[in-house]
C-alpha positions as CSV (number, residue, x, y, z in Angstrom):
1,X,13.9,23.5,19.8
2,X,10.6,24.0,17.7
3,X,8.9,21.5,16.3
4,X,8.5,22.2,12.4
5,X,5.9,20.7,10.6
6,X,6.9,18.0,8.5
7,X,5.8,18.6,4.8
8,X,6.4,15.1,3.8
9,X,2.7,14.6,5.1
10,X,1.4,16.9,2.5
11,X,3.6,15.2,0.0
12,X,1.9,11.7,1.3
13,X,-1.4,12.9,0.8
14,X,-0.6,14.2,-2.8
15,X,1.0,10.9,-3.8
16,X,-1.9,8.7,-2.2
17,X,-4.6,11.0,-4.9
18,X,-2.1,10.2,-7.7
19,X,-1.8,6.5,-6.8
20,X,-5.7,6.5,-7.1
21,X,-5.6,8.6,-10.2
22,X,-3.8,5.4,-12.0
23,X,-7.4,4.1,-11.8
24,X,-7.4,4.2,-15.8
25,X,-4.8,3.0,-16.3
26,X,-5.2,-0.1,-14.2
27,X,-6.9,-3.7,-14.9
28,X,-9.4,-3.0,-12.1
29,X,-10.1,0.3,-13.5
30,X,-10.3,-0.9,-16.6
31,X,-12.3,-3.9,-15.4
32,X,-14.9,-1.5,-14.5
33,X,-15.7,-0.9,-18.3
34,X,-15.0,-3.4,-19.9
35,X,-18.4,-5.5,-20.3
36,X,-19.6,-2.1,-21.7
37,X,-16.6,-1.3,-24.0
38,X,-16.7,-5.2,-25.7
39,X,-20.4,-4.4,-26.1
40,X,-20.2,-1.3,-28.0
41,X,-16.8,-2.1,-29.9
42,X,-18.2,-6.0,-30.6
43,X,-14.7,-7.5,-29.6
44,X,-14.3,-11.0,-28.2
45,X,-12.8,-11.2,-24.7
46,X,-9.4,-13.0,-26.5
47,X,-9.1,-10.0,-28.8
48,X,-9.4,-7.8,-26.1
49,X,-6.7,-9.6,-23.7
50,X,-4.8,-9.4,-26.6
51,X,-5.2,-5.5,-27.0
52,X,-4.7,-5.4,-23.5
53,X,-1.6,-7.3,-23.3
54,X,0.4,-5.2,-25.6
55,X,-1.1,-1.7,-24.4
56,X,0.5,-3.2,-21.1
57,X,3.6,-4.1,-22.2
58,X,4.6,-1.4,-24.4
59,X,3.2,0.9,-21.2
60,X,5.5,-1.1,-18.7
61,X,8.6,0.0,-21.2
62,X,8.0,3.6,-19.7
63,X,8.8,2.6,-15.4
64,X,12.4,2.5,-16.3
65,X,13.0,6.5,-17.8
66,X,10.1,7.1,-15.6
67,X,12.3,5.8,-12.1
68,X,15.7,7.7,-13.8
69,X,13.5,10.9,-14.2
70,X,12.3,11.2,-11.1
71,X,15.6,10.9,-9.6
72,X,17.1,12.9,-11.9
73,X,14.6,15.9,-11.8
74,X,12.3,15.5,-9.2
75,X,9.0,14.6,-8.5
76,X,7.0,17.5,-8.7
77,X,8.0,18.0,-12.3
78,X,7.5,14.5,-13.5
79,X,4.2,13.9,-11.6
80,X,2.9,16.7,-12.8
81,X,3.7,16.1,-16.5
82,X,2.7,12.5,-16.0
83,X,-1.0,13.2,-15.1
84,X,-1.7,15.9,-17.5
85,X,-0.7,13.4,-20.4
86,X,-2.6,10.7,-18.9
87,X,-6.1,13.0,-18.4
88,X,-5.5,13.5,-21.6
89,X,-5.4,10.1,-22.6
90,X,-8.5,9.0,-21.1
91,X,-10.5,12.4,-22.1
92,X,-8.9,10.8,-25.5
93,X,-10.3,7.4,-25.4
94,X,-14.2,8.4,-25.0
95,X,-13.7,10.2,-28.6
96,X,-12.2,6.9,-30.0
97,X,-13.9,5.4,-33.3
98,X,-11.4,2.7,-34.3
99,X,-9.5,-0.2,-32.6
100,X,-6.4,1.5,-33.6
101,X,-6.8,4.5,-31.9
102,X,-8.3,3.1,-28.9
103,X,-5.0,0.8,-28.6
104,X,-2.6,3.6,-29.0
105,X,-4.9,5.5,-26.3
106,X,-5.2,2.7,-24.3
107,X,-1.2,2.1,-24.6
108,X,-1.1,5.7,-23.1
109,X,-3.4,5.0,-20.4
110,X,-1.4,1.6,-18.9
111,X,2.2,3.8,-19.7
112,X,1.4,6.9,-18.4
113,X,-1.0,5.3,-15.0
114,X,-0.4,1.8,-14.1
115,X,3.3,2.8,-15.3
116,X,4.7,6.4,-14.4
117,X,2.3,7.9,-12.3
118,X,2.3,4.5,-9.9
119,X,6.7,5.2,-9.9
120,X,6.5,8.5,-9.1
121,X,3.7,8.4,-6.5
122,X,5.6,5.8,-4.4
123,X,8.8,7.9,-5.0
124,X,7.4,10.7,-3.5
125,X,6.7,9.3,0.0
126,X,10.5,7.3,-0.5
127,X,12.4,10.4,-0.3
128,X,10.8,11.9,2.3
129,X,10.6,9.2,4.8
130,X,13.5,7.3,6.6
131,X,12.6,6.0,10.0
132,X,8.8,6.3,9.5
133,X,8.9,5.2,6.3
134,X,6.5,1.5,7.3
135,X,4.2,4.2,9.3
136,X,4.3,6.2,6.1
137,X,3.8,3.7,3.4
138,X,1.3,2.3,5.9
139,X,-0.7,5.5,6.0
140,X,-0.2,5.9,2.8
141,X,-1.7,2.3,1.3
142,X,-4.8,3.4,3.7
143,X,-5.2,6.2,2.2
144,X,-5.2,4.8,-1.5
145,X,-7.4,2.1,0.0
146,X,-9.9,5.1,0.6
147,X,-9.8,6.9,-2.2
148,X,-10.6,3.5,-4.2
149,X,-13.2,2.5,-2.0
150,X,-15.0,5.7,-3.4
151,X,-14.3,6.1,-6.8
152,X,-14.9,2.1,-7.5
153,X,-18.7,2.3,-6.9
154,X,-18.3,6.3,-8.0
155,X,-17.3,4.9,-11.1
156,X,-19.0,2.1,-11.4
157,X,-22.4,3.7,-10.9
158,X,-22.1,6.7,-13.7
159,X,-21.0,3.4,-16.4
160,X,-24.5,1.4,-15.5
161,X,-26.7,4.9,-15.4
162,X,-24.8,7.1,-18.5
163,X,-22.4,4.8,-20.0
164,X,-18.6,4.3,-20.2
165,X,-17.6,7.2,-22.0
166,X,-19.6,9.3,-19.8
167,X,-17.6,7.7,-17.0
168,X,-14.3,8.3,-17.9
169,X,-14.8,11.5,-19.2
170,X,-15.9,12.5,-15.3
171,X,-12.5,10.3,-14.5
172,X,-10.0,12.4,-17.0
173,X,-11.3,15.8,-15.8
174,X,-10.4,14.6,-12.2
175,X,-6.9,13.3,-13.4
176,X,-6.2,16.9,-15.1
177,X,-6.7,18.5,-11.8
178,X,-4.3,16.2,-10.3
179,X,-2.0,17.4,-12.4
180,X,-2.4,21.3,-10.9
181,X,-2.3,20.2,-7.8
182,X,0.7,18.2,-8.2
183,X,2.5,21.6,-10.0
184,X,1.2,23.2,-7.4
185,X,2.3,21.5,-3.9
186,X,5.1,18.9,-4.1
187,X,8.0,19.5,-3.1
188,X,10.6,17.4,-4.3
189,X,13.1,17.0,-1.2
190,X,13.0,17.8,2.4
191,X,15.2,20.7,3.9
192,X,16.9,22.2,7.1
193,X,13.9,24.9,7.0
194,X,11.5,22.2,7.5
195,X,13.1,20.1,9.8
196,X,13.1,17.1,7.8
197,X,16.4,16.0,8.9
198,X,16.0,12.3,9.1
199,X,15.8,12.2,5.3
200,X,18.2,14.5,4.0
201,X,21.5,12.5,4.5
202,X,21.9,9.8,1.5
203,X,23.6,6.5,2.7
204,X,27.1,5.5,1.8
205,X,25.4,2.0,1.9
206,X,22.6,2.4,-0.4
207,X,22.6,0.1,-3.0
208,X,22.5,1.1,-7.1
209,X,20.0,-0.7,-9.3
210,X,22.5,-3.0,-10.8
211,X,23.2,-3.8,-6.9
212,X,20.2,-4.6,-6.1
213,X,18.9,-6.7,-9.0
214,X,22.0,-9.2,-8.6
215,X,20.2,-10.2,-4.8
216,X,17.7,-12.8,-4.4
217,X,15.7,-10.4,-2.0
218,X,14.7,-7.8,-5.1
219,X,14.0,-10.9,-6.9
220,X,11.5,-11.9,-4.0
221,X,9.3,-9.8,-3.8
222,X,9.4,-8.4,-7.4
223,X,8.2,-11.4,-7.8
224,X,5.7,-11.9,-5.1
225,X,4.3,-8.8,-6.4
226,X,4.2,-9.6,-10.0
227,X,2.1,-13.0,-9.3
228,X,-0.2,-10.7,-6.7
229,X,-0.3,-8.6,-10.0
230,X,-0.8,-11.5,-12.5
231,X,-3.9,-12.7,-10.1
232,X,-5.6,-9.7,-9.7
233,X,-5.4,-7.8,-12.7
234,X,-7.0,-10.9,-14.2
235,X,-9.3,-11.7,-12.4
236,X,-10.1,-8.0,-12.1
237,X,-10.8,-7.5,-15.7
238,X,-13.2,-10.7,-16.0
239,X,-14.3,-10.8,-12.6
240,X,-17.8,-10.1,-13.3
241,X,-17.6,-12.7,-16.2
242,X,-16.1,-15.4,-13.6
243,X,-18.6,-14.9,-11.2
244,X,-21.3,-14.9,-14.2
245,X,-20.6,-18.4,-14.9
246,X,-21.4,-19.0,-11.2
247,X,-24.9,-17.6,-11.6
248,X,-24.1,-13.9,-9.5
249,X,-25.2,-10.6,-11.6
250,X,-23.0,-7.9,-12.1
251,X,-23.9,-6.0,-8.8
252,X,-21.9,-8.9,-7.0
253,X,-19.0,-7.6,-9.2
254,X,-19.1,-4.0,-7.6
255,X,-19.8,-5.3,-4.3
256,X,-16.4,-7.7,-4.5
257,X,-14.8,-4.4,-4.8
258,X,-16.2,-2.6,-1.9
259,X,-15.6,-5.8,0.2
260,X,-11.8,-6.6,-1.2
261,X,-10.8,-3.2,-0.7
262,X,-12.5,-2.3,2.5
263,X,-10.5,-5.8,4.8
264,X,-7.6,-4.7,2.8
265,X,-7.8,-1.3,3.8
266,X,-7.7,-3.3,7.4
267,X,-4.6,-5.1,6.3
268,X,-2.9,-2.4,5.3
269,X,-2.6,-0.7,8.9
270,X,-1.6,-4.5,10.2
271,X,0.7,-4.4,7.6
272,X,2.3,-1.7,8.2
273,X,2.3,-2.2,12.1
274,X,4.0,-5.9,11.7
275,X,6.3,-4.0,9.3
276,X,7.5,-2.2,12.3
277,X,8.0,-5.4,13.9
278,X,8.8,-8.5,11.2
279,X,11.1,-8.9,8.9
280,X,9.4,-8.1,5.3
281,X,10.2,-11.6,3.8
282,X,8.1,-13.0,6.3
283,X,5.1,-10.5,5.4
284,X,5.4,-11.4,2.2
285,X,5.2,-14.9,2.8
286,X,2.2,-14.2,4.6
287,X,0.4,-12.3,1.8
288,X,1.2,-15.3,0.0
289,X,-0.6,-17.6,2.2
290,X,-3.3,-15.5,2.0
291,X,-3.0,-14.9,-1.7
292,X,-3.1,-18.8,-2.3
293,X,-6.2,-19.2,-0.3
294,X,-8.4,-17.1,-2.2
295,X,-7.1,-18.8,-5.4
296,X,-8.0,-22.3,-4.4
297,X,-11.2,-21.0,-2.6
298,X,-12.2,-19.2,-6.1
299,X,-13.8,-21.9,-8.1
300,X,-15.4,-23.3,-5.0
301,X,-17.9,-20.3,-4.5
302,X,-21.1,-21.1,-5.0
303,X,-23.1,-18.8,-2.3
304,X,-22.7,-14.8,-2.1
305,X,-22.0,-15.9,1.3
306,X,-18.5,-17.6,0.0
307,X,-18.1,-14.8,-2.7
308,X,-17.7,-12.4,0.1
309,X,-15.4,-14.6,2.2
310,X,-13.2,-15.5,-1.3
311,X,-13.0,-11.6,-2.0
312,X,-11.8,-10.3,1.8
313,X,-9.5,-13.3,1.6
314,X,-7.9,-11.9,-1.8
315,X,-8.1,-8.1,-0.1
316,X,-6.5,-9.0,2.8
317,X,-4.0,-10.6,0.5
318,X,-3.9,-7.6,-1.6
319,X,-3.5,-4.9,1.5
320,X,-0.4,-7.1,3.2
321,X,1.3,-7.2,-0.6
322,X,0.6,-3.4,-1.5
323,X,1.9,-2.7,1.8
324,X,5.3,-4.4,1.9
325,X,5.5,-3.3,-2.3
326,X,5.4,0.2,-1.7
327,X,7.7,-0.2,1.2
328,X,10.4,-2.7,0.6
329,X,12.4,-0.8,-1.3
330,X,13.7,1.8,-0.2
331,X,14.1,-0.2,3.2
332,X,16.2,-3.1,1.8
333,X,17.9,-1.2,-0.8
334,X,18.2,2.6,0.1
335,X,16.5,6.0,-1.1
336,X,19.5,6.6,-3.1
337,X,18.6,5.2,-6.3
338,X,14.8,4.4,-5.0
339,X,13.1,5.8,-8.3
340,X,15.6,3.7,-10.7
341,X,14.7,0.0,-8.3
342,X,11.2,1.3,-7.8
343,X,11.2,1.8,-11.4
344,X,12.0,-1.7,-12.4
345,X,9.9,-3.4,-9.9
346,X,6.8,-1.7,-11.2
347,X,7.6,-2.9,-14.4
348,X,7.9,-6.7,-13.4
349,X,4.7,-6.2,-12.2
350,X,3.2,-4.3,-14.8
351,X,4.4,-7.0,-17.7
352,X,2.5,-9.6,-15.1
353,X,-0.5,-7.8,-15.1
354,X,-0.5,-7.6,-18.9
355,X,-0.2,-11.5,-18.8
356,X,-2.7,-12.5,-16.5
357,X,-5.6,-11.2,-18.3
358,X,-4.7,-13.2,-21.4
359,X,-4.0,-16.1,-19.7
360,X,-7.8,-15.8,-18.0
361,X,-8.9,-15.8,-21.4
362,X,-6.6,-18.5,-22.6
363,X,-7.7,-20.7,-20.5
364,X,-11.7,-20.1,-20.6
365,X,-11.7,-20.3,-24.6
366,X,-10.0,-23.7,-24.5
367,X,-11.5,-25.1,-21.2
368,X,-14.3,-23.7,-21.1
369,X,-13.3,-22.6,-17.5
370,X,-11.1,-20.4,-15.2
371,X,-10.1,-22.9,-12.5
372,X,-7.7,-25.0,-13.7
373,X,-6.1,-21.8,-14.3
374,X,-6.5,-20.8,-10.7
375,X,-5.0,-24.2,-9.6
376,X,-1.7,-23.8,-11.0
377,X,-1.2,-20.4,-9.5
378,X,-2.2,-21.3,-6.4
379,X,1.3,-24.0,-7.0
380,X,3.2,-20.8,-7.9
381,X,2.0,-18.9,-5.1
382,X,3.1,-21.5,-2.4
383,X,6.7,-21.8,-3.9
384,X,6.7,-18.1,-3.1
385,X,5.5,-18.5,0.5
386,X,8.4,-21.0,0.9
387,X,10.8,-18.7,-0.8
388,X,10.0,-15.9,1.8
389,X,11.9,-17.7,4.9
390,X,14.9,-19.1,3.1
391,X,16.2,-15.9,0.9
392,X,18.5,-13.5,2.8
393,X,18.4,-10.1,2.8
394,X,21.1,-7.5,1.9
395,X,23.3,-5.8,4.5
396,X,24.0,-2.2,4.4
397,X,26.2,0.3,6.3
398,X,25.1,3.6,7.9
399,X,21.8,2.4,7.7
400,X,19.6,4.9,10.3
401,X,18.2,3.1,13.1
């Protein structure tokens, strides 16, 4: 028998461009303007966390309908849609001239990226992968890794030389043509014709949202990967004001970035190798070892030498997390219903993002200091670890082998 292509590679690539074209909409996107944007709007970093927080939360709202739609109709459809409204957003934001209508733009930028665009993305390799779906997600988490990689120092660059606005007007042009493309080229579910077999048949065993969120295991690593999220999104958004206080310029901001993502680009092909071979509880509880490292490690820097070893620790962190996140789930639970769990899982971690930024500038404004902030998540983070070898995980029939 021929060997048909298998178009759920195509569909792997599209997703991995969307998944970078949440840029905007995320803390580390954001984080990239943000020095620039207090400057010119003369906010104090507490207002802004505050503006933040509820952009975030009132964006997370959206990962439920989001997860339903994209079962529901498709992802081609709702990808699409998705990036055209969130180009629009950020093409929207450069033309802001009061703190009103950058909130409801920013709302838009957090609801419509770091929300619904980050659903359907991971969706769209979740339907079309079964018995490759670690290989996949694992490709697929390198591939994001890559595209990041360039467009952090990309964008970076174009805000030091022409501005912010300039910046992310270059950034919603690119998300627009996301949008074609998307239109274009996904397909929303494999057929006979193109020998997808492996993930056409749905599983009498798949489990349904309410299913899943009465198990300890979604409860796991949702919430493995809402303290990742919590971390990083707040420490992405002040990063270069924590490592300020430690004496570094902001060039050792951008050049945490390149080094974070680069070892967890590494860590996402380990990853998705031991997925192949461990079971995901324990990769998770390894991501959290490594997650609780960097945070005590943090407010111990004081050479670029130990700035670089603190930010491969919280990449390689980052790539084992990402990894078992966008995999985990339809895994564990089924594809069945994967955009209604994916759906809420994004949005515990979304909510956790929105916190941690606030919490960052909590705890500077009364302390006068991160790290005793840092301390008590690095407590949270090793109940976690611990978590991740005692919590059993759900039993399915007619699972593919």
């Amino acid at each position: 028998m021929e060997k048909r292509f298998h178009y759920g590679w195509v569909n792997l690539v599209l997703a991995a461009l969307a998944m970078v074209a949440t840029l905007p909409g995320r803390t580390q996107g954001l984080g990239l303007v943000t020095e620039p944007l207090l400057a010119d709007w003369g906010m104090s970093r507490v207002v802004f966390a505050q503006v933040n927080l509820w952009a975030t939360l009132f964006g997370a709202v959206l990962c439920l309908p989001v997860g339903r739609f994209t079962d529901r109709w498709g992802p081609r459809v709702v990808m699409s849609g998705v990036a055209l409204g969130l180009g629009v957003a950020v093409l929207g934001m450069t033309f802001a001239r009061s703190i009103g209508v950058l909130f409801v733009l920013l709302t838009l930028t957090r609801a419509l990226g770091q929300s619904a665009l980050s659903v359907v993305s991971l969706a769209l390799v979740g339907k079309w992968f079964a018995r490759r779906l670690n290989l996949a997600m694992g490709i697929f988490a390198l591939l994001v890794a890559i595209g990041f990689i360039a467009a952090f120092p990309a964008v970076g660059a174009v805000v030091l030389a022409s501005g912010w606005r300039a910046a992310w007007t270059g950034v919603g042009v690119g998300v627009l043509v996301l949008a074609v493309l998307a239109f274009l080229l996904v397909r929303d579910a494999p057929s006979l014709a193109d020998g997808d077999v492996e993930a056409l048949a749905l599983q009498p065993g798949d489990l349904t949202l309410e299913e899943a969120l009465r198990t300890w295991a979604f409860w796991l690593f949702a919430l493995a990967s809402a303290a990742f999220g919590l971390v990083y999104s707040g420490i992405a958004l002040f990063n270069q004001s924590i490592l300020e206080l430690r004496g570094f310029p902001a060039e050792t901001y951008h050049r945490t970035l390149v080094v974070s993502t680069m070892v967890g680009l590494v860590c996402n092909f380990l990853a998705g190798w031991a997925g192949q071979k461990w079971p995901m509880q324990r990769l998770i509880g390894v991501g959290m070892l490594m997650l609780g490292l960097s945070l005590v490690g943090l407010p111990l820097v004081r050479t670029a030498v130990q700035v670089d070893l603190y930010a491969a620790t919280m990449g390689a962190a980052g790539g084992i997390v990402t990894v078992v996140f966008f995999s985990v789930w339809g895994q564990v639970f089924g594809r069945t219903h994967l955009g209604r769990i994916q759906g809420c899982a994004q949005a515990t971690t979304v909510v956790a993002s929105a916190v941690g930024p606030l919490l960052l500038a909590e705890t500077l404004a009364r302390t006068g200091s991160y790290d005793l902030l840092f301390w008590g998540l690095a407590v949270v983070v090793a109940g976690l670890g611990v978590a991740s070898w005692v919590v059993p995980m759900p039993t399915r029939r007619g699972l593919l082998s």
